[in-house]
LUMTOR-431425 format. One line per field, with one value per residue: residue number from 1; chain; y, z, x of N, C-alpha, C in turn. Coordinates in nm, 3 decimals. Last residue first. Example, Ala and Ser with C-alpha at 12.3 -4.5 7.8 and 13.67 -1.06 7.14 Angstrom:
<atoms>
pos 2 1
unit A A
n.c2 -0.225 -0.569
n.c3 0.708 0.780
n.c1 1.285 1.319
ca.c2 -0.106 -0.450
ca.c3 0.714 0.780
ca.c1 1.367 1.230
c.c2 0.003 -0.330
c.c3 0.787 0.780
c.c1 1.290 1.320
</atoms>
This chain:
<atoms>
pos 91 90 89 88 87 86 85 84 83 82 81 80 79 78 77 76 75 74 73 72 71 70 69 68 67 66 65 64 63 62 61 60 59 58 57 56 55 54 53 52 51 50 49 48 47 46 45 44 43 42 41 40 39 38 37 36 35 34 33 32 31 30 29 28 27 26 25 24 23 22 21 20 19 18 17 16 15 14 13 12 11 10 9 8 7 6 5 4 3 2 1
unit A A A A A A A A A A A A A A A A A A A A A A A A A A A A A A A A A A A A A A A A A A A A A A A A A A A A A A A A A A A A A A A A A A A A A A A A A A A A A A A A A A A A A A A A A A A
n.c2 2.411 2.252 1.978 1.720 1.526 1.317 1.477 1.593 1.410 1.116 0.823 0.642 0.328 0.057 0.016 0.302 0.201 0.264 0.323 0.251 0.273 0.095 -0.013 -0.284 -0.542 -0.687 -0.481 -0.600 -0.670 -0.658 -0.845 -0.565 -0.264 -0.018 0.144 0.479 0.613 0.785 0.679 0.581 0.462 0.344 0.260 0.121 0.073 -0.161 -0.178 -0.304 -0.492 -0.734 -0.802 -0.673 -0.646 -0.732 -0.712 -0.936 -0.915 -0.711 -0.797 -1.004 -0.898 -0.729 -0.907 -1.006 -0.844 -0.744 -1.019 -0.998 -1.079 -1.284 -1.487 -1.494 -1.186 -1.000 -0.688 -0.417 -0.092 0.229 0.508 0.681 0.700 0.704 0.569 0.268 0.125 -0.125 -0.326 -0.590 -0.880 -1.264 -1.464
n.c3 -1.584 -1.469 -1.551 -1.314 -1.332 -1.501 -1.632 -1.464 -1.357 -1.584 -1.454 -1.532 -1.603 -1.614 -1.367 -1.122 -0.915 -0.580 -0.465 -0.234 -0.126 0.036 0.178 0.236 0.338 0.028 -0.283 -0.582 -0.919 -1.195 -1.358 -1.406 -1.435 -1.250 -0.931 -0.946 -0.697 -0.447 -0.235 -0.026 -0.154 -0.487 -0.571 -0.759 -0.854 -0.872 -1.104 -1.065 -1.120 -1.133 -0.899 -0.608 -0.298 0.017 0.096 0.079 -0.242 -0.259 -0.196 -0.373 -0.606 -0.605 -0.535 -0.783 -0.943 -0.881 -0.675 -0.385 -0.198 -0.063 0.128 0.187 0.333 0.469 0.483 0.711 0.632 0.771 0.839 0.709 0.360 0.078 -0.023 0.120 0.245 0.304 0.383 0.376 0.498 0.554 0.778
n.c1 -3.426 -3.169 -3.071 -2.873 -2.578 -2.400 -2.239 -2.059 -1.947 -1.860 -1.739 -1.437 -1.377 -1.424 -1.282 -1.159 -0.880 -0.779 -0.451 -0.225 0.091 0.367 0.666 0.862 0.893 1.040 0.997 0.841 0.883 0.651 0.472 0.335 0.446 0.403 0.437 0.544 0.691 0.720 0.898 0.762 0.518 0.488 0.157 -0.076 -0.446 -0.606 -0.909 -1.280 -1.470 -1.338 -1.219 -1.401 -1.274 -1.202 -0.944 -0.824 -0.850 -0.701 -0.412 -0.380 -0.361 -0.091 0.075 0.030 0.155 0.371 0.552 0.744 1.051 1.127 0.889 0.527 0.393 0.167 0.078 -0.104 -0.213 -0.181 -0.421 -0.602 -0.715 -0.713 -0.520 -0.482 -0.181 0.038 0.345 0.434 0.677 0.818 0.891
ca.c2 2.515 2.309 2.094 1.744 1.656 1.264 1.388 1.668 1.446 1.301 0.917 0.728 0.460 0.156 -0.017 0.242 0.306 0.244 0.398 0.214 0.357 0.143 0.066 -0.162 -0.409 -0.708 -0.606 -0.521 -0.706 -0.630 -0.877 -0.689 -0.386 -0.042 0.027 0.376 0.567 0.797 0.711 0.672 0.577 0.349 0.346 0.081 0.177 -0.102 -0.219 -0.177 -0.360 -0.694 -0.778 -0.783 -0.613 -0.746 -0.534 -0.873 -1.033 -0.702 -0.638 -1.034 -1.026 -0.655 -0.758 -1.134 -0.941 -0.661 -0.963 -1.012 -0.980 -1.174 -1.481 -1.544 -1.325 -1.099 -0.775 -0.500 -0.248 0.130 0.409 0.720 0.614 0.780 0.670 0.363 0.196 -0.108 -0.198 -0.516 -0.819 -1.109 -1.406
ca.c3 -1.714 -1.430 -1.566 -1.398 -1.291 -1.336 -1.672 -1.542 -1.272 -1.575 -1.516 -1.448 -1.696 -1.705 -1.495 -1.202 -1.005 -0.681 -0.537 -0.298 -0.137 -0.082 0.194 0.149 0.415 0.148 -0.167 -0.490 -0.792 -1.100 -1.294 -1.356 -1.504 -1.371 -1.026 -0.920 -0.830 -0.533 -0.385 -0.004 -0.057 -0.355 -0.605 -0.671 -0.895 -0.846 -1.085 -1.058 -1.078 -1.241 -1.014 -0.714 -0.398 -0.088 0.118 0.168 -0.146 -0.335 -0.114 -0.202 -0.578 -0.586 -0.446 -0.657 -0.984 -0.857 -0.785 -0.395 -0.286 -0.030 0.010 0.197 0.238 0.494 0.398 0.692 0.689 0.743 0.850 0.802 0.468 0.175 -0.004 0.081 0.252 0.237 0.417 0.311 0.508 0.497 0.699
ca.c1 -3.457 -3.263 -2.989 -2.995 -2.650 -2.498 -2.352 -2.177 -2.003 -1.821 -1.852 -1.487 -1.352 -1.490 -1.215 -1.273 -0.942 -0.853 -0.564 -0.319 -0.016 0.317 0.537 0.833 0.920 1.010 1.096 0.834 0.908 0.766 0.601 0.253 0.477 0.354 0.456 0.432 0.704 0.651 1.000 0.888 0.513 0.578 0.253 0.040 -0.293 -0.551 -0.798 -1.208 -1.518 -1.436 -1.179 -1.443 -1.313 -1.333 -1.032 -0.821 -0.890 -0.837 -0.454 -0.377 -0.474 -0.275 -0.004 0.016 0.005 0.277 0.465 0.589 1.010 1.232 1.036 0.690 0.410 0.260 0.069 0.020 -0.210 -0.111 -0.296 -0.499 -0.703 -0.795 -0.514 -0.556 -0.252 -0.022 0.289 0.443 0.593 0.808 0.784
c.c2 2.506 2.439 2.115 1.864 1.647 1.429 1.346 1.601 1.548 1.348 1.053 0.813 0.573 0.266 0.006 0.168 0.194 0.283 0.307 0.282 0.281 0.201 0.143 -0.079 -0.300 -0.550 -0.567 -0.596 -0.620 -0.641 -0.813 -0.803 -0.528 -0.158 -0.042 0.259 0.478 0.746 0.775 0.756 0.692 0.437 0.334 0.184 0.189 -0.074 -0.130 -0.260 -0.244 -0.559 -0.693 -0.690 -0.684 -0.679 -0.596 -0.765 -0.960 -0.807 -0.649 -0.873 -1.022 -0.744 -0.736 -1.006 -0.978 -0.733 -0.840 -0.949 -1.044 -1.039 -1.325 -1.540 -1.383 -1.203 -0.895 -0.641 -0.299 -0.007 0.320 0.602 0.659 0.731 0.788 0.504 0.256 0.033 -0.111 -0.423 -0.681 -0.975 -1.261
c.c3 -1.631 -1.545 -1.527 -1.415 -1.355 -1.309 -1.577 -1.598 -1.355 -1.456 -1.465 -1.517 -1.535 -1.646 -1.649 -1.306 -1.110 -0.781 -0.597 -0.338 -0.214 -0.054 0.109 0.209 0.334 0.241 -0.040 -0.371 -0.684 -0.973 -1.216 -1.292 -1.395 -1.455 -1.113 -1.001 -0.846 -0.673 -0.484 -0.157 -0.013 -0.277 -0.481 -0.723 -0.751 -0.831 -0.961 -1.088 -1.069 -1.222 -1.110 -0.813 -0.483 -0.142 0.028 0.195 0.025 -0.272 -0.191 -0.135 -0.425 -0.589 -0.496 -0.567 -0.863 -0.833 -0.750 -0.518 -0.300 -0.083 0.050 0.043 0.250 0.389 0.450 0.624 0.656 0.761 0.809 0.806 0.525 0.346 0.071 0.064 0.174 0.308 0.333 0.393 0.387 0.484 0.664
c.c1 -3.593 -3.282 -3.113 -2.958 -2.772 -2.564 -2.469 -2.276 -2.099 -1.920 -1.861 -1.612 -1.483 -1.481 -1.304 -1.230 -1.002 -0.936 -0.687 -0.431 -0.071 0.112 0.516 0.702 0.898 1.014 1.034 0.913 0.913 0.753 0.693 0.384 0.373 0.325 0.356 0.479 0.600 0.602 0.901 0.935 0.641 0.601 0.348 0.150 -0.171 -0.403 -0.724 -1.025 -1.414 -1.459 -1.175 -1.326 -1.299 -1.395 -1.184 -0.872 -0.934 -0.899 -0.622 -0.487 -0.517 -0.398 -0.129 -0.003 0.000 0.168 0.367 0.564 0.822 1.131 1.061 0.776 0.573 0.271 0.171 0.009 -0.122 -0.185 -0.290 -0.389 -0.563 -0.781 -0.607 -0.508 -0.331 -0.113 0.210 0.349 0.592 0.702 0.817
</atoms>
């Protein structure tokens, strides 16, 4: 069994992903790591970046290899609301 090394970015440590073969689709990481943290689809995507190399992976087919350790961001899929909007203005 192969493994991956996942983390939040808000988050102190490491979970650990197990799949079989050499390598794991971005698509198939981030089904497994959204399954496994129950989050809905619909509500957000997440941004996969490689903890040693910083590179984030972009392509939905690329291959991530066994033993890697990667950072996980989630990010809104409408779009983030300006924190100025959410204020009341006081007059």
């Amino acid at each position: 069994m192969a493994h991956i090394h996942y983390k939040f970015s808000s988050k102190l440590s490491y979970d650990t992903l197990v799949f079989d073969g050499p390598h794991i689709t971005l698509t198939d990481l981030k089904r497994r790591i959204m399954g496994r943290e129950k989050l809905r689809a619909g509500d957000c995507d997440l941004q996969i970046t490689n903890a040693q190399t910083k590179e984030e992976y972009t392509e939905d087919e690329e291959l991530i290899s066994k033993g890697s350790s990667v950072i996980v961001r989630r990010i809104p899929i409408n779009g983030v609301k300006s924190s100025s909007s959410s204020k009341t203005q006081n007059t």
